[in-house]
C-alpha positions, -999 to +999 in steps of 0.1 A: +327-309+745+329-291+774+308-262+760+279-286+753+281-297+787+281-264+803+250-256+780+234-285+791+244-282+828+226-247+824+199-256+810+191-286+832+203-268+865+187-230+862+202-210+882+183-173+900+220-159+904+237-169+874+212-159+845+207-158+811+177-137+814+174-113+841+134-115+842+133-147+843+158-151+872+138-128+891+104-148+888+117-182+896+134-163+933+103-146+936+077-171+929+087-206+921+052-218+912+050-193+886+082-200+869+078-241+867+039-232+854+051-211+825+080-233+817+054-261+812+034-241+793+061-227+770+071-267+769+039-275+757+034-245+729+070-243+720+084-282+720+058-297+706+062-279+670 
């Protein structure tokens, strides 16, 4: 279980200098706004399938 809860930790916690994805990293240092705005969009196209 500890896995799951690293996963989740990850995934509820993001963090710029730990990343899974470089780019994305980069854009939620360099411009917050931008990063929570596509996350909600992404959200909203991806979650709601």
């Amino acid at each position: 279980m500890s896995v799951l809860r690293t996963i989740q930790d990850k995934l509820n916690n993001p963090s710029a200098d730990d990343p899974f994805e470089p780019d994305i990293a980069a854009l939620l240092k360099n411009d917050e706004s931008k990063f929570l705005a596509t996350a909600r969009d992404w959200t909203k196209k991806y979650a709601s399938q």
